[in-house]
KOLTILUM-25009 format. One record per residue (C-alpha): residue in three letters; residue number from 1; x, z, y. Coordinates in nm, 3 decimals. Layout:
<node><resn>ala</resn><resi>NUM</resi><x>X</x><z>Z</z><y>Y</y></node>
...
***
This chain:
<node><resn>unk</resn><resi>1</resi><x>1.217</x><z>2.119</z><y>0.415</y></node>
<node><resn>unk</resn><resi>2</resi><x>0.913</x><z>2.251</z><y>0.544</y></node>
<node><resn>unk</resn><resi>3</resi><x>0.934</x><z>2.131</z><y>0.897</y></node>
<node><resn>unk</resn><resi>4</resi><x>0.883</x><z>1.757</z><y>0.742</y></node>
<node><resn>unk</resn><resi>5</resi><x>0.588</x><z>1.622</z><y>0.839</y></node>
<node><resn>unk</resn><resi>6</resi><x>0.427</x><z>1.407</z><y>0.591</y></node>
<node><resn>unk</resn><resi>7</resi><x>0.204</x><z>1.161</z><y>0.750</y></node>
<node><resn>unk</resn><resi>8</resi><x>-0.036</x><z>0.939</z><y>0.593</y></node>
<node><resn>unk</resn><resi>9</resi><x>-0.232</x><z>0.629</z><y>0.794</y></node>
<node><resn>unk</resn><resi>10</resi><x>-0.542</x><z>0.553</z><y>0.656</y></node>
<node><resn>unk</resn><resi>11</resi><x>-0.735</x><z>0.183</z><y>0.724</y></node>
<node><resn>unk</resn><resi>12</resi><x>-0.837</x><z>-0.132</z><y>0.632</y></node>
<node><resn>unk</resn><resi>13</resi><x>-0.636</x><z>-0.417</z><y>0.597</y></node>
<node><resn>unk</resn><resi>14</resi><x>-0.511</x><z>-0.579</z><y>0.970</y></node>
<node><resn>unk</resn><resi>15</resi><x>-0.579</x><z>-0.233</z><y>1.086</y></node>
<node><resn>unk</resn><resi>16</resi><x>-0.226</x><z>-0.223</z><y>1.225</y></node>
<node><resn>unk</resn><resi>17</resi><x>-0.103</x><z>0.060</z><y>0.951</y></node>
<node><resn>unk</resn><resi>18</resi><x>0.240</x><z>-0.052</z><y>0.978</y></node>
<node><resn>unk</resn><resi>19</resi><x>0.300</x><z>-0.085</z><y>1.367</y></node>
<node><resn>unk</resn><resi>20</resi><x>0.143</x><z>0.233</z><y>1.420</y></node>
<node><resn>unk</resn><resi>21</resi><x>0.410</x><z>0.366</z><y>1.126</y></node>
<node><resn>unk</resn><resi>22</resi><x>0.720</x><z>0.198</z><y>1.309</y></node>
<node><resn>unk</resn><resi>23</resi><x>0.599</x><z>0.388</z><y>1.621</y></node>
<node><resn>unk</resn><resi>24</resi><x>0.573</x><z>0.711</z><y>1.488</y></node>
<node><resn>unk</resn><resi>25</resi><x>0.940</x><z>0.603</z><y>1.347</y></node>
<node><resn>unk</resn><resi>26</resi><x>1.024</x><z>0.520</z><y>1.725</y></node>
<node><resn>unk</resn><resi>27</resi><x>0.893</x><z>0.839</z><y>1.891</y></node>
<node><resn>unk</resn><resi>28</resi><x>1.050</x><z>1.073</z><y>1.660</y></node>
<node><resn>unk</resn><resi>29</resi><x>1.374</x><z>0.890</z><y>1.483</y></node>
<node><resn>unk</resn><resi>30</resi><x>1.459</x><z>1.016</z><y>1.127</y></node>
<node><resn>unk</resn><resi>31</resi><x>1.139</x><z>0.914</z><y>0.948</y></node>
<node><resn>unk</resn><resi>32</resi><x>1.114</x><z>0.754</z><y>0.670</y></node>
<node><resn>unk</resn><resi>33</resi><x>0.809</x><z>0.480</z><y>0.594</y></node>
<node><resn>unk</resn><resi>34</resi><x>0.688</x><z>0.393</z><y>0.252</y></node>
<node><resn>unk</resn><resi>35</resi><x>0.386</x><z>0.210</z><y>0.136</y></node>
<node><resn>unk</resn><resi>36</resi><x>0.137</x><z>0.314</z><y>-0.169</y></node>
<node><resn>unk</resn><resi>37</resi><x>0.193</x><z>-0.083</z><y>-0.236</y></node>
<node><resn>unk</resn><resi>38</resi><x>0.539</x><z>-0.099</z><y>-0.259</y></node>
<node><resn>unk</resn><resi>39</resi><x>0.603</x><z>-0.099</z><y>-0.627</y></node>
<node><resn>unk</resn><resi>40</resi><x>0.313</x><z>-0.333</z><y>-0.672</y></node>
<node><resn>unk</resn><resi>41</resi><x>0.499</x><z>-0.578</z><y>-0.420</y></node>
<node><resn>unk</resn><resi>42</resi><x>0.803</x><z>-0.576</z><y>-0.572</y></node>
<node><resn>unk</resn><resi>43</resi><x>0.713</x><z>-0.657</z><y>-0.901</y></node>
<node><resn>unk</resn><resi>44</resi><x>0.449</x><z>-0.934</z><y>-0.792</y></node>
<node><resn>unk</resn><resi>45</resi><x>0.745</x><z>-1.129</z><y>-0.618</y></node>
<node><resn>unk</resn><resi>46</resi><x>1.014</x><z>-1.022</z><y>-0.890</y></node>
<node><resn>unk</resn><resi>47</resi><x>0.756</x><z>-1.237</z><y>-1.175</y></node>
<node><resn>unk</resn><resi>48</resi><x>0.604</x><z>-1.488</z><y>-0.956</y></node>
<node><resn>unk</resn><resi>49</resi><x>0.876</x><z>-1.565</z><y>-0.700</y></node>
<node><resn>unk</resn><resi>50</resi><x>0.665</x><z>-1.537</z><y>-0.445</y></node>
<node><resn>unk</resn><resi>51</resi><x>0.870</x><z>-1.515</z><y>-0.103</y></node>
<node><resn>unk</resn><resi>52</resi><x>0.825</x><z>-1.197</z><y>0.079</y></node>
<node><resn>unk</resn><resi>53</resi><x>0.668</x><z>-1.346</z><y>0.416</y></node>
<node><resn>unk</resn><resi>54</resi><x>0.398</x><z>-1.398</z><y>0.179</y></node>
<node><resn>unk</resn><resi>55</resi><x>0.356</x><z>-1.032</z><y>0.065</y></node>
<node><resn>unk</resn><resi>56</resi><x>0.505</x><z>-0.821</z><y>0.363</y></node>
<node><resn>unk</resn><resi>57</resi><x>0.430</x><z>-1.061</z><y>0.663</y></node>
<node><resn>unk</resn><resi>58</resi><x>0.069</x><z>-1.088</z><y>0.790</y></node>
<node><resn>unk</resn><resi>59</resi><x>-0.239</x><z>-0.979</z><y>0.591</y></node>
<node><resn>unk</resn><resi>60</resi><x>-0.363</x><z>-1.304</z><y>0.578</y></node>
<node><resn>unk</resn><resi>61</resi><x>-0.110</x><z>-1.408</z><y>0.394</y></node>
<node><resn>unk</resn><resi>62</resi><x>-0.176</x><z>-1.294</z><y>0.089</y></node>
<node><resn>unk</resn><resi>63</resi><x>-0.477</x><z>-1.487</z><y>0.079</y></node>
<node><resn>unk</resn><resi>64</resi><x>-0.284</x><z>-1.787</z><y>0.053</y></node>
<node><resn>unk</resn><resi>65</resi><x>-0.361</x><z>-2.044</z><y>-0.248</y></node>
<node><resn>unk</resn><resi>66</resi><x>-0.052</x><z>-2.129</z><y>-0.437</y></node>
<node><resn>unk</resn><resi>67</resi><x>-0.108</x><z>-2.433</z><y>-0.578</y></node>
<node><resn>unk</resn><resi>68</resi><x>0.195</x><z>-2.475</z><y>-0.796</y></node>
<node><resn>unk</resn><resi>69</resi><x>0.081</x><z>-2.200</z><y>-1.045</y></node>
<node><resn>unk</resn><resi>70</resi><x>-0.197</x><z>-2.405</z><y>-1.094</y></node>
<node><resn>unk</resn><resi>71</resi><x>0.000</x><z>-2.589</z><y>-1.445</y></node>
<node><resn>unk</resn><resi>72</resi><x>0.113</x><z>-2.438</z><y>-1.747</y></node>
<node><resn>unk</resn><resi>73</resi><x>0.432</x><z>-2.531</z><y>-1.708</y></node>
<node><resn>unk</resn><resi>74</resi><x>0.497</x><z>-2.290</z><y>-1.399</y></node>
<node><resn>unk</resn><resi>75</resi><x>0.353</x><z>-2.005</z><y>-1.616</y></node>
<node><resn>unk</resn><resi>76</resi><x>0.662</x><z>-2.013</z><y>-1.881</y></node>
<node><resn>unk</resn><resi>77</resi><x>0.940</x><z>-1.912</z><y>-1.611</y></node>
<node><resn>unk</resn><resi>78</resi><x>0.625</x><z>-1.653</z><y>-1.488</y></node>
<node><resn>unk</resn><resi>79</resi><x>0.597</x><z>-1.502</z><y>-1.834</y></node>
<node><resn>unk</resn><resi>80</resi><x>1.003</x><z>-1.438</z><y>-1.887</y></node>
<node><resn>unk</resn><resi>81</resi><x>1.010</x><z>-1.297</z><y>-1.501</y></node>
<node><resn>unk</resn><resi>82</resi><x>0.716</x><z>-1.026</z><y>-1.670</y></node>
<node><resn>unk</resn><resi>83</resi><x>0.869</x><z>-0.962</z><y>-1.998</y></node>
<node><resn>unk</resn><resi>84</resi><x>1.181</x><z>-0.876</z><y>-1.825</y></node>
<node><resn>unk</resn><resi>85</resi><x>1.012</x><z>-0.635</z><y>-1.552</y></node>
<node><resn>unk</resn><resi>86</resi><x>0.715</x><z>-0.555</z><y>-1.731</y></node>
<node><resn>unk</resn><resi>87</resi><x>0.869</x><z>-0.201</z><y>-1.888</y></node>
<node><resn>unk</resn><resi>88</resi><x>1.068</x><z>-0.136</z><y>-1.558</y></node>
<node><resn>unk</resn><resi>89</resi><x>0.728</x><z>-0.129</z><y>-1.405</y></node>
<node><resn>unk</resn><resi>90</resi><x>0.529</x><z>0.118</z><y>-1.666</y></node>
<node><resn>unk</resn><resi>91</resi><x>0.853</x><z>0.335</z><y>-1.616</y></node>
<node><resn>unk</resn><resi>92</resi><x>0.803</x><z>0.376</z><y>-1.254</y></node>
<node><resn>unk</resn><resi>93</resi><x>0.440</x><z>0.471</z><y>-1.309</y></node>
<node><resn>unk</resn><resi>94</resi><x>0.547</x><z>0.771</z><y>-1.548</y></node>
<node><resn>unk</resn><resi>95</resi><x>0.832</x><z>0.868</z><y>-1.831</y></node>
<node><resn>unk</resn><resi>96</resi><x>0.896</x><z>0.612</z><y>-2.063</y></node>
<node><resn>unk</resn><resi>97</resi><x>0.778</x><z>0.804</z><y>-2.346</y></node>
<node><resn>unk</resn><resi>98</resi><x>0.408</x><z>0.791</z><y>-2.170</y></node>
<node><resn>unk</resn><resi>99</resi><x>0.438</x><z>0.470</z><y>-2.002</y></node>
<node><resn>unk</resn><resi>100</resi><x>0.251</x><z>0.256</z><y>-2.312</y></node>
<node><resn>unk</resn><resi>101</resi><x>-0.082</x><z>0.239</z><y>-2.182</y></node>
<node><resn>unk</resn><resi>102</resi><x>0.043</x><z>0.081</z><y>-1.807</y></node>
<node><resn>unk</resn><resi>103</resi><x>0.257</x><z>-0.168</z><y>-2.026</y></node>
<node><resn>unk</resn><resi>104</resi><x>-0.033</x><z>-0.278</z><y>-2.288</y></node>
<node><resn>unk</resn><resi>105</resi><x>-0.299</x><z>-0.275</z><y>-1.968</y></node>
<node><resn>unk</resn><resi>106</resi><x>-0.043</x><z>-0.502</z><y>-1.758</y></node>
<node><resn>unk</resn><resi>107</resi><x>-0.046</x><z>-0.738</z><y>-2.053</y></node>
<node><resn>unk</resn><resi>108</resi><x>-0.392</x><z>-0.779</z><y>-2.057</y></node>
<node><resn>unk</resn><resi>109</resi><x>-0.418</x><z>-0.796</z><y>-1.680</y></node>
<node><resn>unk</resn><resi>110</resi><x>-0.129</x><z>-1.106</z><y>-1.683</y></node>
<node><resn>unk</resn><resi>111</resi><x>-0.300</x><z>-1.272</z><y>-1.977</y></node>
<node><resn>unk</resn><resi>112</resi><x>-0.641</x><z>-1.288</z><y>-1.742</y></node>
<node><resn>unk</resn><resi>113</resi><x>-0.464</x><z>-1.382</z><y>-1.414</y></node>
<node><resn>unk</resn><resi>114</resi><x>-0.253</x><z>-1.676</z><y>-1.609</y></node>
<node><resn>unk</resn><resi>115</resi><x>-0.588</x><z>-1.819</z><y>-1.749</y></node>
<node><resn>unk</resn><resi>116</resi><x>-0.772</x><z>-1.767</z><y>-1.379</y></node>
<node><resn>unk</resn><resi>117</resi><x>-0.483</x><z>-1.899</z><y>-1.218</y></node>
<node><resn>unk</resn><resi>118</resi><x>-0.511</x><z>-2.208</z><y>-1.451</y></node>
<node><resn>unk</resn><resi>119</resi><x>-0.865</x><z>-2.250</z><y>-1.407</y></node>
<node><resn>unk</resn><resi>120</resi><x>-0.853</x><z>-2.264</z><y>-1.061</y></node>
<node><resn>unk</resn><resi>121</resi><x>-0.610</x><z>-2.443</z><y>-1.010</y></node>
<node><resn>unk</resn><resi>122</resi><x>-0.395</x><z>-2.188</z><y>-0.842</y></node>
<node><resn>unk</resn><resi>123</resi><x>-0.280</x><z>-1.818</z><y>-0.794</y></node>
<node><resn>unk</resn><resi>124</resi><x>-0.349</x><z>-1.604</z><y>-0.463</y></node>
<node><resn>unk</resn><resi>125</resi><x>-0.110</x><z>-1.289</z><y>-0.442</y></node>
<node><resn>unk</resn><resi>126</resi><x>-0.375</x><z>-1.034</z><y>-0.348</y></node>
<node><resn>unk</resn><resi>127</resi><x>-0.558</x><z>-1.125</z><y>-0.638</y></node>
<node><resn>unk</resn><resi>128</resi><x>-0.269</x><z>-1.058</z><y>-0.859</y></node>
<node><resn>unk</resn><resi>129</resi><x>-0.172</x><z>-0.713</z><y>-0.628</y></node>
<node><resn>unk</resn><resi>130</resi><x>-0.594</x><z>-0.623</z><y>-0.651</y></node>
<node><resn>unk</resn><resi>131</resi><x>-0.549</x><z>-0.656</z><y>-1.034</y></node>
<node><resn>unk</resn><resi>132</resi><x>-0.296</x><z>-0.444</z><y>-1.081</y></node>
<node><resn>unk</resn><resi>133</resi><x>-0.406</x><z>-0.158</z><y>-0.854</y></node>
<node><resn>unk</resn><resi>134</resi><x>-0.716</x><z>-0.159</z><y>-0.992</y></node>
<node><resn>unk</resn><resi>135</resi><x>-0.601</x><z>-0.188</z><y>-1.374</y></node>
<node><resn>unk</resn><resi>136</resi><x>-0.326</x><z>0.100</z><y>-1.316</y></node>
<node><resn>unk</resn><resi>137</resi><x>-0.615</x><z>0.321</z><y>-1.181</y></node>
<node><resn>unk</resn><resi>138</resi><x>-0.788</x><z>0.258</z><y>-1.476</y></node>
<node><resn>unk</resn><resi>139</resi><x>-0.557</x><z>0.403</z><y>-1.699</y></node>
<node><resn>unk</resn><resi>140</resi><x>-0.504</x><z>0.693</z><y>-1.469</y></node>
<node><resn>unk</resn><resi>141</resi><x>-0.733</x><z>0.729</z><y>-1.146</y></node>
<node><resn>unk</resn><resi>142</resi><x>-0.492</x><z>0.955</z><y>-0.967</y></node>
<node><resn>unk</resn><resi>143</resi><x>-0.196</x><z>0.653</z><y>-1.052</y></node>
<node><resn>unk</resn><resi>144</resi><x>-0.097</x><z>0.556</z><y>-0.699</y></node>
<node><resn>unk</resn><resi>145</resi><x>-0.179</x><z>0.924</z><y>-0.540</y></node>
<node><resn>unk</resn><resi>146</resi><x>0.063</x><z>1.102</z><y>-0.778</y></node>
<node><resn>unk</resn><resi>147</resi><x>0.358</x><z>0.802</z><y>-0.708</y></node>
<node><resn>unk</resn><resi>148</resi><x>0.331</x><z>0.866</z><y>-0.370</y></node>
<node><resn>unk</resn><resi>149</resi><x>0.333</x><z>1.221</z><y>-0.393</y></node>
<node><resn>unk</resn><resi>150</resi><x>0.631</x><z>1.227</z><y>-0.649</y></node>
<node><resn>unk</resn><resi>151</resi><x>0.831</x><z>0.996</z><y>-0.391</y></node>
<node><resn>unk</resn><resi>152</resi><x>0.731</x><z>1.248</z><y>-0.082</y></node>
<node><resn>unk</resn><resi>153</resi><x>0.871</x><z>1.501</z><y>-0.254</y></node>
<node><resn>unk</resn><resi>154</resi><x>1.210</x><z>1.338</z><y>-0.348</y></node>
<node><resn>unk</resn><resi>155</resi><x>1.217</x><z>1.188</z><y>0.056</y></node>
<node><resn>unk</resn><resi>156</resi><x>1.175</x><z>1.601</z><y>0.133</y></node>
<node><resn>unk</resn><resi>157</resi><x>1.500</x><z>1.650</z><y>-0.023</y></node>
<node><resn>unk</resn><resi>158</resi><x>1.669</x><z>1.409</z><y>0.315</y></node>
<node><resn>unk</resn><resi>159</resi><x>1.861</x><z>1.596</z><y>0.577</y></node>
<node><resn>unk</resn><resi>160</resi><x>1.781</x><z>1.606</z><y>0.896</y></node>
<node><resn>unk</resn><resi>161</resi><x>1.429</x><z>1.435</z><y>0.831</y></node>
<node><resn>unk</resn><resi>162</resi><x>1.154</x><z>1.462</z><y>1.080</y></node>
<node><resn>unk</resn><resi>163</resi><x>0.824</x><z>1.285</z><y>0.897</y></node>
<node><resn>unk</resn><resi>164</resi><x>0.755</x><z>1.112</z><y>0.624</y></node>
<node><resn>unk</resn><resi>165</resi><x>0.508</x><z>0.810</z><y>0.682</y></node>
<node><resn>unk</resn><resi>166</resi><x>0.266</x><z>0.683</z><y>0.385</y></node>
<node><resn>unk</resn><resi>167</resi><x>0.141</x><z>0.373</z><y>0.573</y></node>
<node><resn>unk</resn><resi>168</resi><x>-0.141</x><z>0.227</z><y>0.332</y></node>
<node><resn>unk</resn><resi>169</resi><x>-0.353</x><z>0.521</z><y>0.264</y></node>
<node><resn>unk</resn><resi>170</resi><x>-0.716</x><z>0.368</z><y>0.131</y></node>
<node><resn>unk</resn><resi>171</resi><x>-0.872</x><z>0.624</z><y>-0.122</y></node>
<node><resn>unk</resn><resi>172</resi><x>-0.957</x><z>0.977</z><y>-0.139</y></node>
<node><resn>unk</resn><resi>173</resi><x>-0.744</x><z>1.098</z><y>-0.346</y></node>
<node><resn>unk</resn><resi>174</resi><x>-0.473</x><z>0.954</z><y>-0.191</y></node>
<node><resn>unk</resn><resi>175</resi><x>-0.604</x><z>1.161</z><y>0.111</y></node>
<node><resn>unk</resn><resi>176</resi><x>-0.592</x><z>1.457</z><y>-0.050</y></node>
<node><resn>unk</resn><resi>177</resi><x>-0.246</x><z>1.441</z><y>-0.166</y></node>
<node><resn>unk</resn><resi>178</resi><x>-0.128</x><z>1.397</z><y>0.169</y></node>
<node><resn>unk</resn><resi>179</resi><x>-0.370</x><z>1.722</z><y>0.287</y></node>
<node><resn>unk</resn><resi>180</resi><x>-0.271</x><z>1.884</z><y>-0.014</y></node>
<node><resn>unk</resn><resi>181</resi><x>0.128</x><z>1.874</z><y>0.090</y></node>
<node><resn>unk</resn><resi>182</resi><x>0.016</x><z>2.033</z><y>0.440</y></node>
<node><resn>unk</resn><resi>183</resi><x>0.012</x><z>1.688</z><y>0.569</y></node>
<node><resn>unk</resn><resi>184</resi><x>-0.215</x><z>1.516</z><y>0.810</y></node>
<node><resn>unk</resn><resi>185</resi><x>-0.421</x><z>1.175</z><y>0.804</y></node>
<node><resn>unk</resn><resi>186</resi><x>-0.485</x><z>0.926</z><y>1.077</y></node>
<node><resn>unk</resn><resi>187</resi><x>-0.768</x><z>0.775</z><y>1.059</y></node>
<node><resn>unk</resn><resi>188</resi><x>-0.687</x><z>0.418</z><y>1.230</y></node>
<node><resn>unk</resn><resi>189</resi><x>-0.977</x><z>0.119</z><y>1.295</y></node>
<node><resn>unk</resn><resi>190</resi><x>-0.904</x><z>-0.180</z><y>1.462</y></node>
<node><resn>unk</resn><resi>191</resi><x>-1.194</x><z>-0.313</z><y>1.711</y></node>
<node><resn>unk</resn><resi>192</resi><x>-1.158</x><z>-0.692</z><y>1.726</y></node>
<node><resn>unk</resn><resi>193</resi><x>-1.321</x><z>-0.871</z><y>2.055</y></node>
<node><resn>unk</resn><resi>194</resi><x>-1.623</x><z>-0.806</z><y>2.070</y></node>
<node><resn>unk</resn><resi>195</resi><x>-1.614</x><z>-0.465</z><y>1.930</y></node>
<node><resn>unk</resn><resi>196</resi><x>-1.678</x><z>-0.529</z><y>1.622</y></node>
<node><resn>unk</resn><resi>197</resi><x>-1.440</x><z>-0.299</z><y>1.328</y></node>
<node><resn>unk</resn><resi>198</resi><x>-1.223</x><z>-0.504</z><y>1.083</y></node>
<node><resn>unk</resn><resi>199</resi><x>-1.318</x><z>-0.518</z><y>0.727</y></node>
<node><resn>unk</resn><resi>200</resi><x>-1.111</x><z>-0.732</z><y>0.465</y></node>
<node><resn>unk</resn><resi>201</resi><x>-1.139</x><z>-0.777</z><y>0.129</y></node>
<node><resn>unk</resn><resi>202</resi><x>-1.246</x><z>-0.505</z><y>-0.154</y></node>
<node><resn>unk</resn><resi>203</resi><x>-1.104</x><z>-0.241</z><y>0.041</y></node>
<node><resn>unk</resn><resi>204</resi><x>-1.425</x><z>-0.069</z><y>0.078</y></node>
<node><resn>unk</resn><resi>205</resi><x>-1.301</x><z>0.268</z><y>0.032</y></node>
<node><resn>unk</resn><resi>206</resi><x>-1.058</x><z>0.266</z><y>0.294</y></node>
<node><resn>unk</resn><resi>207</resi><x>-1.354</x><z>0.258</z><y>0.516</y></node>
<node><resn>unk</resn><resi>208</resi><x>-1.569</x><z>0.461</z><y>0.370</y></node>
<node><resn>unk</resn><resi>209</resi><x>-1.728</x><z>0.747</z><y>0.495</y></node>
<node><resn>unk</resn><resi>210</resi><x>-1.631</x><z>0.982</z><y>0.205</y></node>
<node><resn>unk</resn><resi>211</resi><x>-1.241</x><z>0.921</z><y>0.290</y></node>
<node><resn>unk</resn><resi>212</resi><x>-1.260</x><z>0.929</z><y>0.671</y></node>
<node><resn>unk</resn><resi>213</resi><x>-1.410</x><z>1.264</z><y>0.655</y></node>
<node><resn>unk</resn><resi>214</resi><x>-1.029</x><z>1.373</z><y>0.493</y></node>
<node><resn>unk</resn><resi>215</resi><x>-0.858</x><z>1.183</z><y>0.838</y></node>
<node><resn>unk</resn><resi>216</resi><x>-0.752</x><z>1.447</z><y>1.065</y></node>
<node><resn>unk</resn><resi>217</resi><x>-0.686</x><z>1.252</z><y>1.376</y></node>
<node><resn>unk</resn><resi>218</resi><x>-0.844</x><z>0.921</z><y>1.491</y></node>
<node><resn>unk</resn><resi>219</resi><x>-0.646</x><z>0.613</z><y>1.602</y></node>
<node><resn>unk</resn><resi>220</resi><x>-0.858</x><z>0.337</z><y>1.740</y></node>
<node><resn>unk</resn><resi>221</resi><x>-0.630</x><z>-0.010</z><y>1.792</y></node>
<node><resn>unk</resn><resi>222</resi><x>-0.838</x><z>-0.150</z><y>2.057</y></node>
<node><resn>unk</resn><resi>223</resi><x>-0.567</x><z>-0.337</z><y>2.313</y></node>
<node><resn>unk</resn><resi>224</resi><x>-0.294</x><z>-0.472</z><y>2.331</y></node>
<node><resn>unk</resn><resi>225</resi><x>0.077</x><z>-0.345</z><y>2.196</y></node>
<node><resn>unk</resn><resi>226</resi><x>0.152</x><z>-0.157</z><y>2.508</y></node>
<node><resn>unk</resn><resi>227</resi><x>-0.178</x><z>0.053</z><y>2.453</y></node>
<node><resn>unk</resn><resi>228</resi><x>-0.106</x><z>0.127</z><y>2.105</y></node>
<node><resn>unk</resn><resi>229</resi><x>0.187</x><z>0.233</z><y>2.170</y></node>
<node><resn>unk</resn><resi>230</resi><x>0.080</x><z>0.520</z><y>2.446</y></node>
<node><resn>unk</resn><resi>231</resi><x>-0.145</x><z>0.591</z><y>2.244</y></node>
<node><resn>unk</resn><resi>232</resi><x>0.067</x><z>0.684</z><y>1.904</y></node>
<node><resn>unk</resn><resi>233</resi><x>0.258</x><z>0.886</z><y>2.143</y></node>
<node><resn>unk</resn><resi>234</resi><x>0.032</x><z>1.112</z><y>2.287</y></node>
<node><resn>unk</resn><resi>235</resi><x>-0.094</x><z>1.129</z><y>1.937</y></node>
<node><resn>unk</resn><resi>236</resi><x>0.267</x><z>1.231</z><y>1.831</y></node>
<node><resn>unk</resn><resi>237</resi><x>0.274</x><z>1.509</z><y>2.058</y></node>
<node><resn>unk</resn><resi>238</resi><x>-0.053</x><z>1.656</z><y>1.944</y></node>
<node><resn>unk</resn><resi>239</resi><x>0.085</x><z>1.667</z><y>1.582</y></node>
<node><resn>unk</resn><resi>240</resi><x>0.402</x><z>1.762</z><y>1.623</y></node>
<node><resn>unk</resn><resi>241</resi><x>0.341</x><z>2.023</z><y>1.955</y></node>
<node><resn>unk</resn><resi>242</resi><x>0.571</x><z>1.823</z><y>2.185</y></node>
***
């Protein structure tokens, strides 16, 4: 189990964190991908209904306005989805006999998105995934760093694995859970024309000085597809001595 390699890609959003996981998956075969995000997605389109081109597609896309949350009436079918999946969640986030604080602090959180989302006249599905990152964190910083690290471990246990891939790495601590399994982080930055570096959103930390100085290797997505890809595997052989 030691020989896995666990792999975490650091960036901001549009970075390309997923291609350049699918071809690490492609240069090496048995790897398995997982996102930070994951649970976070699931549950967002298990209460809202929110189809999943719309959460896994393009970044962009989760900037989209949905209009029809905009009435009260669309927030009663919303509310049983959350009472249903609301525990389900806390229990993923630690034992059920300490999961009470994620469940009372994701009540509060869909009480204030229900009232923005009213106010506004609609509800935008990174606002709802922003909320809830940042609200789990509250109730334990290291939230999303020890999930990921919990789920490395149990991916370890796979025959015949060659690298586990964490593909949405944006904090420090996150960083250091991947360095602190013997892993390594890749730094990636997009350079759109122009040469200027992407930057979306509130994901300031991913870009942050304090967490690049964790990345172990740098990935710059500069060209096209074809480029990337050369480039993810010379950076393969480097990590894995090939």
């Amino acid at each position: 189990m030691s020989r896995i390699k666990l792999i975490g890609i650091r960036g901001r959003s549009n970075a390309g964190k997923s291609t350049v996981a699918r071809m690490i998956r492609d240069e090496l075969t048995n790897v398995c991908i997982f996102a930070v995000a994951e649970p976070m997605k699931v549950f967002v389109a298990d209460v809202w209904d929110i189809p999943d081109d719309l959460l896994y597609g393009e970044s962009q896309n989760r900037n989209v306005e949905l209009k029809e949350f905009g009435v009260p009436a669309r927030w009663i079918k919303v509310r049983e989805n959350f009472d249903r999946k609301v525990t389900i969640f806390a229990m993923t986030l630690s034992s059920s006999v300490r999961c009470a604080p994620y469940e009372a602090k994701l009540r509060e959180l869909f009480d204030a998105l229900e009232a923005d989302a009213l106010k506004n006249g609609s509800f935008i599905p990174r606002t709802g995934l922003q909320a809830i990152g940042d609200g789990m964190r509250e109730v334990d910083l290291d939230v999303w760093a020890n999930y990921a690290g919990h789920k490395a471990d149990r991916f370890r246990t796979m025959p015949d694995l060659r690298a586990i891939v964490i593909d949405d790495i944006r904090r420090v601590n996150e960083s250091k859970m991947v360095l602190g399994r013997k892993g390594v982080v890749i730094g990636l930055d997009r350079v759109e024309v122009g040469g200027t570096s992407s930057s979306h959103g509130s994901e300031v930390e991913a870009g942050s000085d304090e967490v690049k100085e964790l990345d172990t290797h740098d990935l710059v997505n500069d060209g096209d597809i074809e480029t990337l890809r050369g480039k993810v595997a010379k950076l393969c052989d480097k990590i894995f001595g090939r």
